[in-house]
C-alpha atoms as one frame of an Amber mdcrd trajectory, in Angstrom:
protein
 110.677  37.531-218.254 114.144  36.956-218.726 115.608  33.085-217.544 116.862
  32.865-214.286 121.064  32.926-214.328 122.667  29.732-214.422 125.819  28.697
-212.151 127.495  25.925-212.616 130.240  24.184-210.560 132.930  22.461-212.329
 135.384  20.007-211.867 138.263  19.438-214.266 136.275  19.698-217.722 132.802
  18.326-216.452 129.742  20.286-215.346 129.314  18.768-212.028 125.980  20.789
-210.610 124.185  23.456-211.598 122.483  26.496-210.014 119.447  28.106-211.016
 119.416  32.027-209.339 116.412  34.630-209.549 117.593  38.291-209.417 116.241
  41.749-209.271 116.951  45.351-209.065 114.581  47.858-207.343 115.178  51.596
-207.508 112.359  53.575-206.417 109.945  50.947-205.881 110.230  49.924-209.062
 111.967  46.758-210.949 114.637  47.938-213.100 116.122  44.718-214.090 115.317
  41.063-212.985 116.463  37.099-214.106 113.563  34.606-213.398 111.240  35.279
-210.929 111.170  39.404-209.752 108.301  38.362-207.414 109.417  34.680-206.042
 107.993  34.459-202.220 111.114  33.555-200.214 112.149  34.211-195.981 114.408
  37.096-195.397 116.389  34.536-192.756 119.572  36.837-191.729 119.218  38.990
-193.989 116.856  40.995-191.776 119.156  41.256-189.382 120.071  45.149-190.639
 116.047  46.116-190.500 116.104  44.049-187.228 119.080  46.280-185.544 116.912
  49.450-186.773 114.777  49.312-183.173 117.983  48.949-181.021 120.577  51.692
-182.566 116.892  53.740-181.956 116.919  52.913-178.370 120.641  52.411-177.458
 122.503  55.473-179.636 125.628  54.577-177.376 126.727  51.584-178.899 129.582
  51.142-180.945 130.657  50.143-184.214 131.457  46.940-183.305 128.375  46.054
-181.472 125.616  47.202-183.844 127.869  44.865-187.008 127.540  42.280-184.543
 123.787  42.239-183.896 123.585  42.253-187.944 125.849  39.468-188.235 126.193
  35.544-188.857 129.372  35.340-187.656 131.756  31.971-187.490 132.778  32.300
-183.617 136.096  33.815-184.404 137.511  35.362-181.085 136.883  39.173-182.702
 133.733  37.757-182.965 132.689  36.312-179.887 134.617  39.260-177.995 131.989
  41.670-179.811 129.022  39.436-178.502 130.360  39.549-175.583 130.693  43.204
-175.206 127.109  43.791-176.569 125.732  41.749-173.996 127.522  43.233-171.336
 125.835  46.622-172.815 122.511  45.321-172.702 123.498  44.053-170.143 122.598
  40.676-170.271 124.434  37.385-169.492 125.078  34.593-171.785 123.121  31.998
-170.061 119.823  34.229-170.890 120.884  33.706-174.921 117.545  31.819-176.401
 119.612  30.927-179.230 120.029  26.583-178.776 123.382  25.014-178.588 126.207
  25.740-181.169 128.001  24.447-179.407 127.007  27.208-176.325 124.560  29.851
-177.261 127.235  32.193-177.807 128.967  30.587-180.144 125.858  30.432-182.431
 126.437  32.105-185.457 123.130  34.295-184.410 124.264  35.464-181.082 124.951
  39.180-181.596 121.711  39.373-182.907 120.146  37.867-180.192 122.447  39.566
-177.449 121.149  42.650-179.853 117.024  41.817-178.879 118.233  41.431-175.322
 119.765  44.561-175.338 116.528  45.915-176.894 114.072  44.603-174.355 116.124
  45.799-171.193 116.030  49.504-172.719 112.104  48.815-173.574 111.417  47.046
-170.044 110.162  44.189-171.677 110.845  40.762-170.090 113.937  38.603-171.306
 112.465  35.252-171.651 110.406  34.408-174.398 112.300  37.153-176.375 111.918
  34.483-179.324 108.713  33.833-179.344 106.339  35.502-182.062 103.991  36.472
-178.959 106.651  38.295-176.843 106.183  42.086-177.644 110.182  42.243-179.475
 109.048  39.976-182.297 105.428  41.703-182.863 107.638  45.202-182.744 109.951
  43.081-185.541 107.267  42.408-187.710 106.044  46.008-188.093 109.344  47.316
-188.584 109.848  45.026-191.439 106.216  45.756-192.849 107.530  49.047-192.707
 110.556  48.901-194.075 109.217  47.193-197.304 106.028  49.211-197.309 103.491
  46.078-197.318 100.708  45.232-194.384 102.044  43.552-191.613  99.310  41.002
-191.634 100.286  40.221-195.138 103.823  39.257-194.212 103.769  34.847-193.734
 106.429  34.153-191.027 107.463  30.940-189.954 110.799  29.769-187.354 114.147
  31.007-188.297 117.271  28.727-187.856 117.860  30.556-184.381 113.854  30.210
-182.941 112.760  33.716-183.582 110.289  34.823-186.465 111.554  34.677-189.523
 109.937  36.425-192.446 108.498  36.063-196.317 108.729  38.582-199.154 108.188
  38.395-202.908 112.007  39.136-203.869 111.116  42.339-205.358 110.386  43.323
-201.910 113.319  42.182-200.406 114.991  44.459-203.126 113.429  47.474-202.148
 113.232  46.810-198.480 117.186  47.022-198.747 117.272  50.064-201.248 115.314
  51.961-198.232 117.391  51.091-195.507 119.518  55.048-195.921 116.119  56.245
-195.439 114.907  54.227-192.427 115.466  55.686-188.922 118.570  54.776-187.738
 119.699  53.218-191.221 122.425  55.048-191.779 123.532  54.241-188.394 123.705
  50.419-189.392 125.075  51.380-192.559 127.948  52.723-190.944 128.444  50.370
-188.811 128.212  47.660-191.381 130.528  48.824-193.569 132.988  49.888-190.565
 133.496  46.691-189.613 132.292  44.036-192.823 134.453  41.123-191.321 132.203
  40.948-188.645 129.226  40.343-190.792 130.625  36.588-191.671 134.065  35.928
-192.516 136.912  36.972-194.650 135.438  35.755-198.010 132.257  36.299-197.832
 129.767  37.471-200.272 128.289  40.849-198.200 131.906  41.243-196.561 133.272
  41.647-200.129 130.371  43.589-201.384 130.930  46.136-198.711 134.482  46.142
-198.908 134.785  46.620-202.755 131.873  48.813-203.401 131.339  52.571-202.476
 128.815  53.090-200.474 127.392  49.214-200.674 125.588  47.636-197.623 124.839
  43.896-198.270 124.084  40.710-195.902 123.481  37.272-196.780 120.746  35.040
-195.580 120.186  31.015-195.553 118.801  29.062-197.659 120.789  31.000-200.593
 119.390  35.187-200.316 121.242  37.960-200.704 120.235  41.053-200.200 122.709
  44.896-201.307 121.903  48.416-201.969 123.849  51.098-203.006 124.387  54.432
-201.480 121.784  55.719-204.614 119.089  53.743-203.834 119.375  50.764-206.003
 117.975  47.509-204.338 119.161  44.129-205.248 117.989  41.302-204.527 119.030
  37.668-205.334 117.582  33.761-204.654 119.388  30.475-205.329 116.381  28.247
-206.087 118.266  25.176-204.268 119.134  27.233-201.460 122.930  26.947-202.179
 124.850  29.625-201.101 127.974  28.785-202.921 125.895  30.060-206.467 125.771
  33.668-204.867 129.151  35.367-205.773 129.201  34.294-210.025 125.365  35.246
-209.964 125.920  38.351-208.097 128.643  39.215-210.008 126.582  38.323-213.628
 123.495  40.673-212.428 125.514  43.647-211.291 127.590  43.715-214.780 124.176
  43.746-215.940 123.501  46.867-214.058 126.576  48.759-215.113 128.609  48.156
-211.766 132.091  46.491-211.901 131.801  44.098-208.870 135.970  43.071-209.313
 136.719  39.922-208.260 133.623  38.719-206.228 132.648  36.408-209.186 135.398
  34.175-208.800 134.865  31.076-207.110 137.425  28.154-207.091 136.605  25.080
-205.494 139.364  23.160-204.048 140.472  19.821-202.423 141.432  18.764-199.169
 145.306  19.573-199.960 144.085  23.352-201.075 145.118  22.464-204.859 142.158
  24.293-206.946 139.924  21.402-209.051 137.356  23.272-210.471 135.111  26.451
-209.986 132.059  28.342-209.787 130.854  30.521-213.268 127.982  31.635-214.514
 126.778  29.709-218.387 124.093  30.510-220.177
């Protein structure tokens, strides 16, 4: 088993911290490639949030672009942002107040919120009540589990969930898994829908910047979304599945490690890899890289 990839932030000349990141690659259901631990147990978090929006683009084939990258997105409240919440909830249609995502500062404004106006939208097209929508009882989040089960081709019952960031069910997959669940997503019904979607509209997803943003954006064919707690989770249009895990949960150590594994793998990720860090006056002080 090859070591896990090392990132290191540093400042002037000094190794300041240091990063320990699992990786692997899954084509076909089987590992191709992996750094530490292929089969490390970690929670999806928001990177579900593309096998999540599966059920709705199922149910609602009238939404937009827009409105399906929003209900896969952890987005920063940026008006273009917010204005796509708002629009998927008027869709559903749903009102704000019914959002059961906790203050961010207002519900909507919770980086969450287009996938949550996304379940709402779900449950009015599957007559299922709106409160509760959260809870791991309330038919939306049983209908969750199974399509994530399915999507990674394990039993459902097999699947330990706990409470994601936003109150819903969150859930845990050996990162091999997560790899392979993502490499099957072109497959899935209504994946290529949220592909498309995705990659129309990748600032949505986050935030100029960011790691599945500049995935998408730089790489034919890519689909990619982050998740807390330092996951991040790509395919390619060919069925390769990546799948990566900052042991610390810092999210900052995705970019040099993503960029590390995928040189690994023969694709030329450009300038994702580079991570400056930077003061208070926006002078650069250091960086990001990857050290054996």
């Amino acid at each position: 088993m090859a070591d896990p990839i090392s990132v290191v932030a540093t400042r002037g000349d000094v190794v300041e911290a240091r990063h320990r990141v699992h990786a692997v690659a899954v084509r076909n259901g089987q590992v191709v490639a992996s750094a530490g631990d292929p089969h490390l147990l970690t929670f999806l978090r928001s990177s579900a949030k593309p096998i999540q929006a599966l059920p709705l683009v199922r149910a609602r084939p009238d939404l937009d672009d827009a409105e399906i990258a929003i209900a896969c997105a952890s987005h920063l409240a940026r008006p273009e942002q917010l204005a796509a919440v708002r629009r998927l909830l008027a869709a559903a249609p749903a009102a704000e107040d019914e959002l059961e995502t906790g203050p961010e500062p207002t519900p909507i404004e919770h980086n969450c919120s287009g996938k949550h106006a996304g379940f709402l939208a779900l449950c009015r097209a599957r007559d299922w009540p709106s409160a509760g929508y959260r809870l791991p009882a309330h038919p939306l989040q049983r209908a969750l589990l199974e399509e994530v089960a399915a999507a990674a081709q394990v039993d459902p019952a097999s699947i330990p969930t706990g409470t994601d960031g936003c109150g819903v069910v969150t859930f845990a997959l050996p990162l091999d898994r997560c790899a392979h669940l993502f490499s099957r997503l072109p497959q899935l019904d209504g994946g290529e829908r949220v592909i498309r979607a995705m990659r129309a509209h990748p600032a949505l997803l986050r935030g100029p910047g960011a790691a599945d943003a500049m995935v998408i954006s730089s790489l034919d064919g890519w689909v990619a979304k982050g998740g807390a707690e330092g996951l991040f989770c790509a395919a390619s249009a060919d069925g390769l599945g990546v799948a990566l895990k900052v042991e610390d949960g810092a999210f900052r150590a995705i970019r040099p490690a993503l960029a590390a594994f995928l040189a690994r793998l023969g694709v030329d990720s450009g300038d994702i890899g580079v991570v400056s860090l930077e003061n208070s006056h926006g002078e650069r002080v250091g960086g990001l890289e990857t050290r054996s």
